[in-house]
C-alpha positions as a Markdown table, in Angstrom:
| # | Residue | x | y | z |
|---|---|---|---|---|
| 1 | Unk | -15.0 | -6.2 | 5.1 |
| 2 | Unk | -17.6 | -6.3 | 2.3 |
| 3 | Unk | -20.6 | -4.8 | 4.4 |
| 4 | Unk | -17.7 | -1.6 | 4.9 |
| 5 | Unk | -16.6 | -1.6 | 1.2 |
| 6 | Unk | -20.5 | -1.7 | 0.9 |
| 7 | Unk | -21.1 | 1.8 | 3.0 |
| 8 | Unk | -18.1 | 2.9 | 0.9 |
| 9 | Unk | -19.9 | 2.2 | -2.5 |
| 10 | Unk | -23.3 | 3.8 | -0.9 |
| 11 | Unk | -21.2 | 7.6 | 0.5 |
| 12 | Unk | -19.1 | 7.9 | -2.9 |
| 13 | Unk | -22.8 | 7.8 | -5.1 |
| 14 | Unk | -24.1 | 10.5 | -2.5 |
| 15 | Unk | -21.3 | 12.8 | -2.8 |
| 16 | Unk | -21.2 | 12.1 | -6.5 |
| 17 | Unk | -24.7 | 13.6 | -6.4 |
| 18 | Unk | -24.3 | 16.5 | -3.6 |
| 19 | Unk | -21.4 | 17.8 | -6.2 |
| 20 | Unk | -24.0 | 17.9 | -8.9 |
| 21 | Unk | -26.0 | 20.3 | -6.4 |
| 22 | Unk | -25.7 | 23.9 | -6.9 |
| 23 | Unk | -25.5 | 24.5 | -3.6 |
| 24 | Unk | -22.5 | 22.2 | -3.4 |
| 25 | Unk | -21.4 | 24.3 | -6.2 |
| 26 | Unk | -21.5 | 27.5 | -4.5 |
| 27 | Unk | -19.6 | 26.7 | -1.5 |
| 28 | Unk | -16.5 | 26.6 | -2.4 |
| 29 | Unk | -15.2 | 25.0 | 0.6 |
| 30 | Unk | -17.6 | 22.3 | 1.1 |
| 31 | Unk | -17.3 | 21.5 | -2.8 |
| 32 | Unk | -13.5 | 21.1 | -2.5 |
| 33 | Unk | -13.8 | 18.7 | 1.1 |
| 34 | Unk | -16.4 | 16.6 | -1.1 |
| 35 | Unk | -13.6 | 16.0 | -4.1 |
| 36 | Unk | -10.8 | 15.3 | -1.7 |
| 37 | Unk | -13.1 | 12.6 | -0.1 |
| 38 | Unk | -14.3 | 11.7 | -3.4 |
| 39 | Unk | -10.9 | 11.6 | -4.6 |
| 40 | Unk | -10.0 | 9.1 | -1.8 |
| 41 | Unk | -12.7 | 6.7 | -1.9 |
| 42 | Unk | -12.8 | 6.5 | -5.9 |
| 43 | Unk | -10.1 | 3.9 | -6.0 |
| 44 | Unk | -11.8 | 1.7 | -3.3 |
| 45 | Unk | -14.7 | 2.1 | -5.0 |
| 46 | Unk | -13.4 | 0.7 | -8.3 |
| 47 | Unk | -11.5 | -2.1 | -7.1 |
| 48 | Unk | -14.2 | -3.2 | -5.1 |
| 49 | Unk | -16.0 | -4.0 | -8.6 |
| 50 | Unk | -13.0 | -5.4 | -10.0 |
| 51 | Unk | -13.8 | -7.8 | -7.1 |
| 52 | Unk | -17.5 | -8.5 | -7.1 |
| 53 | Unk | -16.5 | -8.6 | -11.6 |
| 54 | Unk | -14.4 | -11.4 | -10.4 |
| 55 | Unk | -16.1 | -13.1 | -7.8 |
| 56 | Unk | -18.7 | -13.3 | -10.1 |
| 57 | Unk | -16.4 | -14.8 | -13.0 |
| 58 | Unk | -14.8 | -17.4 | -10.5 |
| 59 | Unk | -18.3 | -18.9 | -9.6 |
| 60 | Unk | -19.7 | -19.2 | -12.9 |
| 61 | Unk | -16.4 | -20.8 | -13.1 |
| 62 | Unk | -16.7 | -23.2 | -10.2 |
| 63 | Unk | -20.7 | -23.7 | -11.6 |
| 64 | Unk | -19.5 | -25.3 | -14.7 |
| 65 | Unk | -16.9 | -27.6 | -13.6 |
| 66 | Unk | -19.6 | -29.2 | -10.9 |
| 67 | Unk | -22.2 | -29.7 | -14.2 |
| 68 | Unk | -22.1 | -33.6 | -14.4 |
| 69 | Unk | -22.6 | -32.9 | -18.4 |
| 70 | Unk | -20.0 | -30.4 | -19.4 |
| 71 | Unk | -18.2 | -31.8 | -22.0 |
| 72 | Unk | -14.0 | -32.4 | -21.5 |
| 73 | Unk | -12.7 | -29.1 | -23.5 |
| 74 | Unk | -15.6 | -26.9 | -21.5 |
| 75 | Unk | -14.7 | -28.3 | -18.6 |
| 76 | Unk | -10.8 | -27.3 | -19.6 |
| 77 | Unk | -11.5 | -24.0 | -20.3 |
| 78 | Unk | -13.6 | -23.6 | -16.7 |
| 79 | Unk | -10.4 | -25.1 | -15.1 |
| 80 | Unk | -8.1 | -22.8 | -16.5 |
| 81 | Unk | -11.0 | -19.4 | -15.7 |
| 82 | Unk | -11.0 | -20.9 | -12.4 |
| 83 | Unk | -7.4 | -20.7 | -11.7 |
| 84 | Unk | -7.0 | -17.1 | -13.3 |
| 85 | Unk | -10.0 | -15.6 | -11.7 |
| 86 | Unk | -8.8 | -17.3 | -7.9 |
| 87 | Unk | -5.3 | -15.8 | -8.4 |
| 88 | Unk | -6.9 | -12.3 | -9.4 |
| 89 | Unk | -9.2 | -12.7 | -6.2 |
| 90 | Unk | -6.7 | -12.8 | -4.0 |
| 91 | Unk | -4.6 | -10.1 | -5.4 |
| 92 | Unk | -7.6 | -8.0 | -4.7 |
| 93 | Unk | -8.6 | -9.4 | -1.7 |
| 94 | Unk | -4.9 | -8.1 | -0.1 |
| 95 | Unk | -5.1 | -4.9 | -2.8 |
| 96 | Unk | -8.6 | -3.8 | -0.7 |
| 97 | Unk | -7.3 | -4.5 | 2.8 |
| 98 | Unk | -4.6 | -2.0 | 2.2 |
| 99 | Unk | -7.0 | 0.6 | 0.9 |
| 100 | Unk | -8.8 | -0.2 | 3.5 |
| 101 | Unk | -6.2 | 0.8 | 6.3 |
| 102 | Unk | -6.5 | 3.9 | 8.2 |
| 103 | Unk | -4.9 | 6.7 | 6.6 |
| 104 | Unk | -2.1 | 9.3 | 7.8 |
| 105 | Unk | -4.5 | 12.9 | 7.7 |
| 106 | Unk | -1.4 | 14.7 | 6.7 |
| 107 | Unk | -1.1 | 12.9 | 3.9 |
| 108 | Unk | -2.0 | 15.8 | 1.3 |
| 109 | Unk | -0.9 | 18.0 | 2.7 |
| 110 | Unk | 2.2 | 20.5 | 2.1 |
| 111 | Unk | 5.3 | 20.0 | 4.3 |
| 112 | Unk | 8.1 | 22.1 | 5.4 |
| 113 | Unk | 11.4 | 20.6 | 5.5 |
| 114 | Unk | 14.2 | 21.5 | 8.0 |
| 115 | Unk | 17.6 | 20.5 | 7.3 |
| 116 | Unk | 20.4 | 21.2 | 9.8 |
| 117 | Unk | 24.4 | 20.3 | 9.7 |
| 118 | Unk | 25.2 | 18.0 | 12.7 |
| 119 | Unk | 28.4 | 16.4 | 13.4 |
| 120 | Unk | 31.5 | 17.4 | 10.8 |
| 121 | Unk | 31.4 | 20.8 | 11.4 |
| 122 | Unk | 31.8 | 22.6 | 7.7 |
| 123 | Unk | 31.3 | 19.2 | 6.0 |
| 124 | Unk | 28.4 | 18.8 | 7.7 |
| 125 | Unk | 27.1 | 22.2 | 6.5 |
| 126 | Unk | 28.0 | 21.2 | 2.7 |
| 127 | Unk | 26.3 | 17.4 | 2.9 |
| 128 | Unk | 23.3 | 19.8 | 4.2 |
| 129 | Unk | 23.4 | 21.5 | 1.0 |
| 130 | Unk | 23.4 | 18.4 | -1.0 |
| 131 | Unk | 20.7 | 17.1 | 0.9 |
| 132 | Unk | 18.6 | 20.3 | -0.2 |
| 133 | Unk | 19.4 | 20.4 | -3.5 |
| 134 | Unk | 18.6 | 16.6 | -4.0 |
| 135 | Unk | 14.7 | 17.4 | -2.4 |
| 136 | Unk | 14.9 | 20.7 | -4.7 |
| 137 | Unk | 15.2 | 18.1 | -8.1 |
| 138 | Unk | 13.2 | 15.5 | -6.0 |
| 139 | Unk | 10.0 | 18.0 | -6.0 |
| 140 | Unk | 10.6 | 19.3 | -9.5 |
| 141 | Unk | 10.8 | 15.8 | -10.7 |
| 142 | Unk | 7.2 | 15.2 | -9.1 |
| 143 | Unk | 6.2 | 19.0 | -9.8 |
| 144 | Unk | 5.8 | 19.8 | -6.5 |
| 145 | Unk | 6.6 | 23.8 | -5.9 |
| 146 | Unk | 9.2 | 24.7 | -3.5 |
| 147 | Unk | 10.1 | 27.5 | -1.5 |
| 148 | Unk | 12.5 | 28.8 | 0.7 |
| 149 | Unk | 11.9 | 29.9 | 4.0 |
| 150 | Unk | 15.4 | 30.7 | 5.8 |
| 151 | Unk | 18.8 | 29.8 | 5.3 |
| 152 | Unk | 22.4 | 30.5 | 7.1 |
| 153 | Unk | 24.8 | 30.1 | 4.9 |
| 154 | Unk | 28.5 | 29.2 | 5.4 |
| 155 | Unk | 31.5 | 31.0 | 3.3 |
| 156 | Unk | 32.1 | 27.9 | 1.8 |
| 157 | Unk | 28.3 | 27.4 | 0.6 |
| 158 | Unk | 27.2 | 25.0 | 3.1 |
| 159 | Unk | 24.5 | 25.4 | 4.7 |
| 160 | Unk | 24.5 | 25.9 | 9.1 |
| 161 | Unk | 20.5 | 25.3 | 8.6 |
| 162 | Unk | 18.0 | 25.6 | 5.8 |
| 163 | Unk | 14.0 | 25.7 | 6.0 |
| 164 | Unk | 11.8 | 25.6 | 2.3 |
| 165 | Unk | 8.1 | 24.6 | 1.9 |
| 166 | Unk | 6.9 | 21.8 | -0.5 |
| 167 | Unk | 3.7 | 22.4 | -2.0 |
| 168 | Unk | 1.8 | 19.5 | -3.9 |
| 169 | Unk | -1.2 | 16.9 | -3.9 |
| 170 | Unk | 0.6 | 14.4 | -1.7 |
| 171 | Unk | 3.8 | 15.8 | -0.4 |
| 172 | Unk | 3.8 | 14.5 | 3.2 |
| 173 | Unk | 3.1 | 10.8 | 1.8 |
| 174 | Unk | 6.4 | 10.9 | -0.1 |
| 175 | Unk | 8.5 | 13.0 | 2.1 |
| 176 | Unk | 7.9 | 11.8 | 5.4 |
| 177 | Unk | 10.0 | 9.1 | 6.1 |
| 178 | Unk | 12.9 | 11.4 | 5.4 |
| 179 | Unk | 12.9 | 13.1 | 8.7 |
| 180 | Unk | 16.4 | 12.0 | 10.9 |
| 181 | Unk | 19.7 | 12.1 | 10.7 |
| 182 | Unk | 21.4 | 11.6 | 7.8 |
| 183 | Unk | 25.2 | 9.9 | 7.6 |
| 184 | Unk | 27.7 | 10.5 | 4.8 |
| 185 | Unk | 30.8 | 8.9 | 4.2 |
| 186 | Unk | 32.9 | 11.0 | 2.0 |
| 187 | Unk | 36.3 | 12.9 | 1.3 |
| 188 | Unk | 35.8 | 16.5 | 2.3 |
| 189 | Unk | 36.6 | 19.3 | -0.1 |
| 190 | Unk | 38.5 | 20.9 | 3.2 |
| 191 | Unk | 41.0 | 17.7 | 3.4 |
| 192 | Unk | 44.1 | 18.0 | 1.9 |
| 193 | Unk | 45.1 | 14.3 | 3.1 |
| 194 | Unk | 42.6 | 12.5 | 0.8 |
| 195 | Unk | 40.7 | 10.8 | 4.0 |
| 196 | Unk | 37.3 | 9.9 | 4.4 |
| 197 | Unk | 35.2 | 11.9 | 7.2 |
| 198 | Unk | 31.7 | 10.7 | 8.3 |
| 199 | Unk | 29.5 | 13.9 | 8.6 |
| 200 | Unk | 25.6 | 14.2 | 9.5 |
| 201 | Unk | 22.7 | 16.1 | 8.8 |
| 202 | Unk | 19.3 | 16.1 | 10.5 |
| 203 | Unk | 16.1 | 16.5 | 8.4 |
| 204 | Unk | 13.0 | 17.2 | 9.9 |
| 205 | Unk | 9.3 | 16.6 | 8.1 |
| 206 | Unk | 6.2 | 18.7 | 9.5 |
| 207 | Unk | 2.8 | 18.8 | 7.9 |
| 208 | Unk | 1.4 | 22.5 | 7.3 |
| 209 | Unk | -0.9 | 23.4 | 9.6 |
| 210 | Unk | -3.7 | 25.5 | 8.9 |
| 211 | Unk | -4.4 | 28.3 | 11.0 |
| 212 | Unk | -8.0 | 26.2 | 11.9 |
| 213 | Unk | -5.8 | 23.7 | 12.9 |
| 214 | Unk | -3.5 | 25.3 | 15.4 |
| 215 | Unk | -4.3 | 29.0 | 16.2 |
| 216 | Unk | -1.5 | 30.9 | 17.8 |
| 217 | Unk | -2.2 | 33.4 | 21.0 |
| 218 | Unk | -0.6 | 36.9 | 19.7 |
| 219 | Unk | -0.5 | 37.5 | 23.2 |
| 220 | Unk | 2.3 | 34.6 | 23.7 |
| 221 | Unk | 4.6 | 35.7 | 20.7 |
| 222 | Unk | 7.3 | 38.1 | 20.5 |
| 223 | Unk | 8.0 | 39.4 | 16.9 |
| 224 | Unk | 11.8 | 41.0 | 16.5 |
| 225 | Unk | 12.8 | 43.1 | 13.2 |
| 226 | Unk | 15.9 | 43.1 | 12.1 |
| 227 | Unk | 18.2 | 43.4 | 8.6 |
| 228 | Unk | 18.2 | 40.5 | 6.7 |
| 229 | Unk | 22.2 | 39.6 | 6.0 |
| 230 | Unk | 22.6 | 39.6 | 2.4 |
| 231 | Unk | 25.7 | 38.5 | 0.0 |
| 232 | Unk | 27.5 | 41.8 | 0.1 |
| 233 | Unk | 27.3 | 44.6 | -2.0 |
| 234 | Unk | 24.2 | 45.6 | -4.0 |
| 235 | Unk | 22.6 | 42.2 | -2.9 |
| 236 | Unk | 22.6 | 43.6 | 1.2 |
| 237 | Unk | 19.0 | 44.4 | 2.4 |
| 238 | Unk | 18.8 | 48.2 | 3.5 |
| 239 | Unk | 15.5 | 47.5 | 4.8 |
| 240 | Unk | 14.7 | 46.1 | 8.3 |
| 241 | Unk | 12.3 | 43.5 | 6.7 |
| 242 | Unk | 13.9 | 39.9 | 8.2 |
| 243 | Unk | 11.7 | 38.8 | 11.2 |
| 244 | Unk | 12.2 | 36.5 | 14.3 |
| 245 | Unk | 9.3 | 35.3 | 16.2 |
| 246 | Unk | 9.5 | 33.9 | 19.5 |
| 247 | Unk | 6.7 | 31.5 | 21.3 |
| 248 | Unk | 7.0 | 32.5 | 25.0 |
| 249 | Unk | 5.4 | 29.6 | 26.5 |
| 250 | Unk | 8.0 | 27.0 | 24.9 |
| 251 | Unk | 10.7 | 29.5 | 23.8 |
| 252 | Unk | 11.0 | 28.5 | 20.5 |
| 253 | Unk | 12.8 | 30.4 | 17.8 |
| 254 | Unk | 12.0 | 30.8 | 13.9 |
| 255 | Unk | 13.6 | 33.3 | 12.0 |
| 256 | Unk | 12.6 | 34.1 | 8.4 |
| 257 | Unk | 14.3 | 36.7 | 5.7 |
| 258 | Unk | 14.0 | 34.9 | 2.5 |
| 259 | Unk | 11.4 | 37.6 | 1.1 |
| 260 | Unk | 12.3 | 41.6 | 1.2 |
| 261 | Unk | 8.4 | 42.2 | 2.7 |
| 262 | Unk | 8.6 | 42.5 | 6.1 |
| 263 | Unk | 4.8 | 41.0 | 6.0 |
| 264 | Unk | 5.8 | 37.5 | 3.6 |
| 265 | Unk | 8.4 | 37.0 | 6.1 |
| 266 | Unk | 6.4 | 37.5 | 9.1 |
| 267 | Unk | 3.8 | 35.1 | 7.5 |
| 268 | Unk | 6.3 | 32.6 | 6.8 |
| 269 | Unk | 8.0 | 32.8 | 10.3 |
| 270 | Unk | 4.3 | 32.0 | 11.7 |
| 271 | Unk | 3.6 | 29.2 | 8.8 |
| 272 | Unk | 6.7 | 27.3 | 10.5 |
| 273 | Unk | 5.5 | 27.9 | 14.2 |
| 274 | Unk | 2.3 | 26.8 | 13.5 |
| 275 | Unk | 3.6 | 23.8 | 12.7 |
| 276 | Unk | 6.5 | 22.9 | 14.5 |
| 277 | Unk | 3.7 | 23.4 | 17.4 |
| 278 | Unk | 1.0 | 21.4 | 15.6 |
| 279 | Unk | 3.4 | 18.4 | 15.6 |
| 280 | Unk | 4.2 | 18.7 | 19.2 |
| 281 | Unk | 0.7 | 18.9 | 20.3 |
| 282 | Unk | -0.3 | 15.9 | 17.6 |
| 283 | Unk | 2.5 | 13.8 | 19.4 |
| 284 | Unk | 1.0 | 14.4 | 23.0 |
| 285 | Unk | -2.0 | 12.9 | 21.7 |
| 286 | Unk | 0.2 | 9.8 | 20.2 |
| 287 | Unk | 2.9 | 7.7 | 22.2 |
| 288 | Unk | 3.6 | 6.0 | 18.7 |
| 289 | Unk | 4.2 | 9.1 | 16.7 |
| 290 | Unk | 6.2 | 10.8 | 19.7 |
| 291 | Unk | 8.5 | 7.5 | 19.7 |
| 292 | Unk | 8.9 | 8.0 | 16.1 |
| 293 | Unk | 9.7 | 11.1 | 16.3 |
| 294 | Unk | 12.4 | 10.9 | 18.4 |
| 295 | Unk | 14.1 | 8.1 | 17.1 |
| 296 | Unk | 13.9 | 9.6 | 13.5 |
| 297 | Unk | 15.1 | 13.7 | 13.7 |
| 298 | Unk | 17.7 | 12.8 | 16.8 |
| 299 | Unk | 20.3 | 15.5 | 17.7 |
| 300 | Unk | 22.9 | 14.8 | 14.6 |
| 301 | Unk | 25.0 | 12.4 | 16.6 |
| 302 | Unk | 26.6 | 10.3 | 14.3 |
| 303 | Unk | 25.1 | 6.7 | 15.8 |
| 304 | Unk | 21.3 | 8.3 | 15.5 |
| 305 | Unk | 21.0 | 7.5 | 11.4 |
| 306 | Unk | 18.6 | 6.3 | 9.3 |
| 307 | Unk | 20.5 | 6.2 | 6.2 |
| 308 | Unk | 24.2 | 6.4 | 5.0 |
| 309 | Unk | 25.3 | 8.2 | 1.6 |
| 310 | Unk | 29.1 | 6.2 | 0.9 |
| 311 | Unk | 30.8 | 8.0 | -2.0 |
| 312 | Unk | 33.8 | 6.2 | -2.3 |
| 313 | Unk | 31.4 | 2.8 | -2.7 |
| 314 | Unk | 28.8 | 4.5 | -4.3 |
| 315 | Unk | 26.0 | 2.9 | -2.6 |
| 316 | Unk | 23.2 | 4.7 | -0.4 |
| 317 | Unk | 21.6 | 2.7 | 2.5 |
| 318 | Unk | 18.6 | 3.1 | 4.3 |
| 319 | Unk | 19.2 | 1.4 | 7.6 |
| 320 | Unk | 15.5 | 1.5 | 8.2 |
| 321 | Unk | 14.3 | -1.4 | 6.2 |
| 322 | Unk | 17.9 | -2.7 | 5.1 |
| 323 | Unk | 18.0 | -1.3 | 1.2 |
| 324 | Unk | 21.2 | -0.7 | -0.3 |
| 325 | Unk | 21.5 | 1.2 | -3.5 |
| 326 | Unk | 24.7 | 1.1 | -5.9 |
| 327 | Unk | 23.5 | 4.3 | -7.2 |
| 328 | Unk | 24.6 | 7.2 | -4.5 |
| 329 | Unk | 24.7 | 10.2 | -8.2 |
| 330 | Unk | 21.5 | 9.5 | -8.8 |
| 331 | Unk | 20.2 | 9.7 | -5.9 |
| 332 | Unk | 21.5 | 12.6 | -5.0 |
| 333 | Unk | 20.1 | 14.2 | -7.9 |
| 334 | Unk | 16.9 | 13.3 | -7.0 |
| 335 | Unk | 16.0 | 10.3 | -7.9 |
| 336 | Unk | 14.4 | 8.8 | -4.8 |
| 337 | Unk | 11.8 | 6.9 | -5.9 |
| 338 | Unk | 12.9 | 3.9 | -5.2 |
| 339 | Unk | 13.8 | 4.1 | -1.6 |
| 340 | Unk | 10.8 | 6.1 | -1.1 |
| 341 | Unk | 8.5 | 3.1 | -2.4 |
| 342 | Unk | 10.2 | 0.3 | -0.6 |
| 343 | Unk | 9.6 | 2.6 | 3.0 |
| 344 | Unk | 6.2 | 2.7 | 2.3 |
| 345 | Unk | 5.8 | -1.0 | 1.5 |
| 346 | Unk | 7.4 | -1.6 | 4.3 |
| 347 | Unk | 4.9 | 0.7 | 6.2 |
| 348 | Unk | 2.1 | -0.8 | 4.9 |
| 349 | Unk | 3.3 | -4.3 | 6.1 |
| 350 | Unk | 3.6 | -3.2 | 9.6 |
| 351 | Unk | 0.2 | -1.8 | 9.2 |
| 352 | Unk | -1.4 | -5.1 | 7.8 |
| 353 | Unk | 0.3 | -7.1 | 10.4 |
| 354 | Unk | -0.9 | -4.7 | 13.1 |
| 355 | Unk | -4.3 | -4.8 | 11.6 |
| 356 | Unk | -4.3 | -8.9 | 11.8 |
């Protein structure tokens, strides 16, 4: 491990002096690939010389206690640096093996998030809704930006299915452990009897893909124009500007009339192909991430859940790693933190172990 963290040490100092190149400078591309890696390998970097700092510490340490002539209090005070600087050690020690472990390359990158009602009919279309408004105040929390692909609404301001971008350093590592169904537990606002219904949703993850990363045939899409269905009145879209591309070869559908250019819709619609396509060809390549995959988005039956929102209890589980939360308002509003951290300790344990 040292001899890597060593290599580490020895590529950060070159590309902290190719950025001081002006032909770094210049190209923009190259410059920004440098600080992302830069920006990754900063924090290994420095806790690597926290470590060698300790090491160091701990065998002055170990030094003094052997001296035959240290006197009783010196000798107390190397027994107590001893202890401290062992206990810091191996802190680290574990602290560099996880910054050590492969990382996920989708990371940093954006995501779009796919929401769809399951079972519960209507119900399930409103618990969509308040699954989309609890990532909406999720990514303003963490000032990420968000915005909305496509949406089909119900009358009663459910949602049938809803699509919307995430944009920010590092939305993929926080959002993707979200994608599968969803369970709630809840009295709907379309019972009269006062009786609990379960309802799900199914939330799907992708990271962007670039166009360098996937690049779509034109000769296998077929692009449809049509009016986008507005809210009545003044609000209806007179303009054929909604768009509906189709991939031939898979028959895949995405529809897009969130913006009134035909052209930002059309770009949209292809932003969402491109990855939805990206994913499927990344989990040909992976038997792991396929599995995943599978078990996580499911086809909104109510046994296929990863985590259960309980109103009249108030809690929130996550059936994934066996957390259960007392605080189902909060959550909803947002605040997912919490259940977000312990997925990805619980992530990085299976890692380590997998790593051993």
């Amino acid at each position: 491990m040292i001899e890597k963290l060593e290599g580490i040490e020895e590529r950060l100092s070159a590309i902290n002096e190719q950025l001081c190149d002006p032909a770094a400078v210049s190209d923009q591309k190259l410059y920004a690939e440098l600080m992302k890696e830069a920006k990754h390998l900063t924090p290994i970097v420095e806790t690597f010389a926290a470590y060698k700092k300790t090491k160091s510490a701990n065998e002055e340490a170990r030094k003094l206690l052997n001296e035959s002539g240290t006197d009783r209090e010196l000798r107390q005070m190397a027994q107590e640096e001893l202890e401290e600087t062992s206990a810091k050690l191996e802190a680290l020690h574990e602290e560099l093996k996880i910054l050590l472990l492969p990382r996920d390359p989708n990371d940093d990158k954006n995501v779009i998030v796919e929401i769809r009602g399951g079972a519960g009919g209507e119900e399930a279309a409103l618990f969509a809704a308040s699954l989309y408004r609890m990532y909406a105040m999720y990514a303003e929390a963490k000032g990420f930006k968000i915005e909305l692909i496509n949406a089909n609404e119900t009358e009663l301001g459910g949602f049938k299915e809803i699509s919307f971008t995430v944009e920010g350093d590092g939305a993929y590592s926080r959002l993707k452990f979200e994608s599968g169904v969803h369970r709630v537990q809840r009295v709907p606002e379309t019972e009269s009897q006062g009786r609990v219904h379960t309802s799900t949703a199914t939330v799907a993850v992708l990271p962007e893909a670039e166009e360098v990363e996937f690049e779509l045939n034109p000769a296998d899409l077929q692009i449809d124009v049509f009016r986008s269905s507005g809210a009545g009145g003044q609000k209806v879209n007179k303009t054929s500007s909604a768009i509906r591309v189709t991939h031939l070869p898979t028959g895949m559908v995405v529809e897009c009339q969130d913006e009134r250019s035909q052209h930002k819709n059309k770009d949209k619609a292809l932003k969402v192909l491109r990855s939805r396509l990206y994913e499927i060809e990344r989990a040909k390549h992976d038997a792991e991430i396929a599995g995943e995959r599978r078990s996580q988005v499911g086809t909104g039956d109510r046994s296929e859940r990863i985590r259960t929102y309980n109103y009249p209890q108030g809690r929130v589980s996550d059936h994934r790693i066996g957390l259960t939360l007392y605080k189902i308002e909060q959550i909803l509003n947002g605040d997912l933190d919490e259940i977000i951290d312990a997925l990805i300790t619980a992530d990085t344990a299976e890692k380590l172990k997998s790593a051993m």
